[in-house]
RONU-628503 format. One line per 10 residues: their letters; for each residue x, y, z of N, C-alpha, C, O. Coordinates in steps of 0.2 Angstrom, whole numbers, always signed. Atoms other than C-alpha are relative to their C-alpha. Example, Ala and Ser with C-alpha at 12.3 -4.5 7.8 and 13.67 -1.06 7.14 Angstrom:
// RONU-628503
AS = +4,-6,+0,+62,-22,+39,+4,+6,+0,+9,+5,+3  -4,-6,-1,+68,-5,+36,-4,+5,+3,-1,+11,+4
This chain:
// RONU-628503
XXXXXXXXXX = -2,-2,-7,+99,-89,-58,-5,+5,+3,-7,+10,+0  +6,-4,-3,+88,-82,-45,+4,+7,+3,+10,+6,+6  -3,-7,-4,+92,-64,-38,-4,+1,+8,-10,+3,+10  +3,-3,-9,+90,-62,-18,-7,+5,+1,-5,+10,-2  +4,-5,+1,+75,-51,-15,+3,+7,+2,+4,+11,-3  -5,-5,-1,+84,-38,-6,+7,+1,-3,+11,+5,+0  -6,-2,+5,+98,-38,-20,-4,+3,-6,-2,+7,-9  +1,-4,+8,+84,-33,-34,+2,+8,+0,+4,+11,+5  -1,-8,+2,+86,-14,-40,-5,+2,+1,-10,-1,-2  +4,-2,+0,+76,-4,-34,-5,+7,-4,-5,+13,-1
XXXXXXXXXX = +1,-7,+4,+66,+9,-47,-5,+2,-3,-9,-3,-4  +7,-3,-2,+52,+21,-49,+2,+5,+5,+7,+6,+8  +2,-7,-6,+48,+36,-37,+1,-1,+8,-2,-5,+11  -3,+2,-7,+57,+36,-21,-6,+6,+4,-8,+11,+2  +5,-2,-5,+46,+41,-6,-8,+3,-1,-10,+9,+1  +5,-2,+0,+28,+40,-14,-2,-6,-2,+0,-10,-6  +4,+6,-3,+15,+28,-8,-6,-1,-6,-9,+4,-8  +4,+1,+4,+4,+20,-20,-4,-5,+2,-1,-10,+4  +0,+10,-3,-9,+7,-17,-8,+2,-6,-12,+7,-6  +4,+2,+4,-21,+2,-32,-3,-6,+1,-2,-9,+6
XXXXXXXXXX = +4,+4,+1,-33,-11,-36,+2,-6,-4,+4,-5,-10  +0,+4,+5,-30,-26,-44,-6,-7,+0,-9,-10,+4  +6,+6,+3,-41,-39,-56,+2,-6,-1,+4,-5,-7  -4,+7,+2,-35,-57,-57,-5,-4,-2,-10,-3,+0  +5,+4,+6,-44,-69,-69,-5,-3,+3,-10,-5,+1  +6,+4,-6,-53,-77,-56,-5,+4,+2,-9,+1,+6  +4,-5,-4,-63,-61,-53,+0,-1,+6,-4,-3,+9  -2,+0,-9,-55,-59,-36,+2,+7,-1,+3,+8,-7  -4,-7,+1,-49,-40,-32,+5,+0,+7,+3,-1,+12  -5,-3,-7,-35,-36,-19,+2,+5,-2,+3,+6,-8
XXXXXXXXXX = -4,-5,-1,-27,-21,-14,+7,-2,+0,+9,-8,+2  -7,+3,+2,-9,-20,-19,+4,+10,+2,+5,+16,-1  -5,-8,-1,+3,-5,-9,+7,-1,-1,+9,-7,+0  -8,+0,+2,+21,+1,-16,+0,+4,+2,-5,+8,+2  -5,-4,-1,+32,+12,-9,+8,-1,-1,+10,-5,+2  -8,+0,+0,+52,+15,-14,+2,+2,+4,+2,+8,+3  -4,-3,-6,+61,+20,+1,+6,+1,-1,+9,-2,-5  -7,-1,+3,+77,+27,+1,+5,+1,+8,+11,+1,+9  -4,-2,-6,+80,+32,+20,-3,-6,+7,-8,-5,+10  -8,-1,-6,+88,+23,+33,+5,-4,-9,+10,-2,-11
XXXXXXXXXX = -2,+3,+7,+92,+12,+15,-3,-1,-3,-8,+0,-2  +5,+0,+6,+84,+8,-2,-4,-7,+1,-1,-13,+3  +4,+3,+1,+71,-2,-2,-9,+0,-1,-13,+3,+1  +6,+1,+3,+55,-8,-10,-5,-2,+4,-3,-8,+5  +7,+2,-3,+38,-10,-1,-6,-1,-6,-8,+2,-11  +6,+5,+2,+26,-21,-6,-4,-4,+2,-1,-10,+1  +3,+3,-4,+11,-28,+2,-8,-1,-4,-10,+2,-8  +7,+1,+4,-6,-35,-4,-5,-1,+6,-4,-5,+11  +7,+3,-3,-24,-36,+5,-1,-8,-5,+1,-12,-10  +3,+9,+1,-31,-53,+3,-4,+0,-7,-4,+4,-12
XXXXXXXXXX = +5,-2,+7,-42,-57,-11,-7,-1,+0,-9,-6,+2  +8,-2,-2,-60,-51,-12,-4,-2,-5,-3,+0,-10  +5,+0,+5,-74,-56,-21,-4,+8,-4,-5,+10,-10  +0,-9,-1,-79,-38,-21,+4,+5,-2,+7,+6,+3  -4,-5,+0,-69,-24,-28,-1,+7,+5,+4,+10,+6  +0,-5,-4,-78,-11,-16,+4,-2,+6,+7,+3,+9  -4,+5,-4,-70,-25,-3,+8,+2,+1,+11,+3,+6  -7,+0,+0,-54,-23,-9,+3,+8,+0,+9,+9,+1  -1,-9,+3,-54,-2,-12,+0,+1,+8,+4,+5,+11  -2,+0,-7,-58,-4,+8,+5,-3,+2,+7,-1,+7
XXXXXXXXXX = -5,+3,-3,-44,-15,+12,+7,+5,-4,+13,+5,-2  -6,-4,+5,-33,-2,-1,-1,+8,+5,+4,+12,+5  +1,-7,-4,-41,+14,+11,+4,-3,+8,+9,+0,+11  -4,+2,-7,-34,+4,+28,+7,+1,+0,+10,+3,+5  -6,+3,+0,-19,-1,+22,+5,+7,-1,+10,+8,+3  -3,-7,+2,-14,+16,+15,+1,+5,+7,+6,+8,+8  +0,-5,-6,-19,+25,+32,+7,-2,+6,+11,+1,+9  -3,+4,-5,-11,+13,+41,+10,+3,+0,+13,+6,+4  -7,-1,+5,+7,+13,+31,+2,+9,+3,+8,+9,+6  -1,-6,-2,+6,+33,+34,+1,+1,+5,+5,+6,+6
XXXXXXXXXX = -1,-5,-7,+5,+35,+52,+4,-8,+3,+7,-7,+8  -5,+4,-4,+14,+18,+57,+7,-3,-5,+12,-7,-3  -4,+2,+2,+24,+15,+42,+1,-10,-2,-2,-15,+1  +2,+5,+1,+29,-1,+35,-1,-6,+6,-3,-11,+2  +1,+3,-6,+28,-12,+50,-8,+0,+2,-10,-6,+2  +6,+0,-1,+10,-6,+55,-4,+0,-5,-9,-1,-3  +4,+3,+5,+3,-9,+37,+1,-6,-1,-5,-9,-1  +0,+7,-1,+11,-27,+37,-6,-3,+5,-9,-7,+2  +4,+1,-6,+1,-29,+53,-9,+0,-2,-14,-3,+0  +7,-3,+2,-14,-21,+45,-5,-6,-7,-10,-8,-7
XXXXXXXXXX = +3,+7,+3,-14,-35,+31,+0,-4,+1,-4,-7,-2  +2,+7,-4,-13,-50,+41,-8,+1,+3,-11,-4,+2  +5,+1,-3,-29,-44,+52,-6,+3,-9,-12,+4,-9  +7,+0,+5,-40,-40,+35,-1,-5,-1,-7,-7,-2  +3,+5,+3,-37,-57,+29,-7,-5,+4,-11,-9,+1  +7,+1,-1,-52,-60,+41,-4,+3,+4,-6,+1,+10  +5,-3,+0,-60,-47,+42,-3,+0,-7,+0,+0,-12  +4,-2,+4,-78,-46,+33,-1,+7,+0,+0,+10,+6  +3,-7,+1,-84,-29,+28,-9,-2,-2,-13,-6,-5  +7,+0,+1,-101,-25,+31,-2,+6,-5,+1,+12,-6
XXXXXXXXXX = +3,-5,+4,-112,-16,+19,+0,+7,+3,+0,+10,-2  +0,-6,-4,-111,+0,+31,+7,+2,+1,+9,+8,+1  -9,-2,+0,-92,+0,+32,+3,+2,-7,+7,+6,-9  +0,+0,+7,-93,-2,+13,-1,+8,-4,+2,+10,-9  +4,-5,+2,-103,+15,+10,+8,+6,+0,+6,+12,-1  -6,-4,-1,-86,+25,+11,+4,-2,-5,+8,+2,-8  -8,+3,+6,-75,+14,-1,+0,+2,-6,-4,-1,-10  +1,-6,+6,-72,+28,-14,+9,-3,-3,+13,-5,+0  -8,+2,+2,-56,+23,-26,+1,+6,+0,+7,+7,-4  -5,-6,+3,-52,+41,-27,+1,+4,+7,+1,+10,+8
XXXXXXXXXX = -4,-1,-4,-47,+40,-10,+4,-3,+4,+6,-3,+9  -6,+4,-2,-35,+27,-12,+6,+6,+1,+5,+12,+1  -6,-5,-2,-17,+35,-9,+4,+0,-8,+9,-3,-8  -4,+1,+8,-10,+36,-29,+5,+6,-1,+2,+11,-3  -4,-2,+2,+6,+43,-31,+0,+8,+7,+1,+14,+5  -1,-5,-5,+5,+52,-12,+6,+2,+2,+8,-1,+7  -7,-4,-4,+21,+61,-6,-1,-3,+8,-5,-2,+12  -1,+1,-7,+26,+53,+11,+3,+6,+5,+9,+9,+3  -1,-5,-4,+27,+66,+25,+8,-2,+2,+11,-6,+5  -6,-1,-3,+42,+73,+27,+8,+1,-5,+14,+3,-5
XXXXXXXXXX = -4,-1,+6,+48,+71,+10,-5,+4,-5,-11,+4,-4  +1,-4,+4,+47,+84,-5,+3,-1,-6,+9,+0,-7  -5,+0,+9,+51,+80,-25,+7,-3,+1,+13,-1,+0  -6,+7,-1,+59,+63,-19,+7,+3,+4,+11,-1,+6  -3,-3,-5,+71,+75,-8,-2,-1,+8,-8,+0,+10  +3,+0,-9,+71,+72,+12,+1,+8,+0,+3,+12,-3  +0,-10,-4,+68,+90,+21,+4,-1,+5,+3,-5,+10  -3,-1,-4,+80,+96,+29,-3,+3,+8,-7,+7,+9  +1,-2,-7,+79,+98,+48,+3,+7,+1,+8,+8,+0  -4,-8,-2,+81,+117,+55,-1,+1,+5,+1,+6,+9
């Protein structure tokens, strides 16, 4: 029996953004973001970059996706991985794709130690 997607349970770290790398046997790499959401309701975020020959490729689609997500939230990351699937990166766009400025276990503004902040 299949479980609806928005019936799974959702669990792990509410209101912190993670987006890692992943390696599929194919030697391909994609960016891969989570978030746990808890407010307006619970839910799971999960979106993938395309898949890269390149892991530098893919750590730059892991640095957009991340930005993106931060200042427009999930809607404007959605948006942000449909237009990577074609875009090329150039070697000069490349020179920046650091993995340790992916977002790993970043606190989303606005919340603190999975608590919302209170408004005063």
């Amino acid at each position: 029996m299949s479980i609806h997607p928005c019936c799974k349970p959702v669990s792990g770290d509410f209101h912190v953004l993670n987006v890692k790398i992943e390696e599929h046997v194919s030697k391909s790499f994609n960016a891969l973001l989570t978030c746990n959401i808890k407010v307006p309701y619970m839910k799971a975020v999960r979106l993938e970059g395309p898949a890269r020959n390149a892991k530098k490729e893919a750590v730059k689609d892991g640095i957009e996706l991340g930005k993106k997500f931060l200042a427009e939230g999930e809607a404007g990351a959605k948006s942000v991985s449909i237009k990577l699937r074609k875009t090329k990166w150039t070697p000069q766009q490349l020179t920046d794709a650091d993995e340790n400025k992916l977002h790993v276990n970043y606190p989303l503004p606005g919340f603190r130690d999975n608590q919302e902040l209170l408004a005063k």
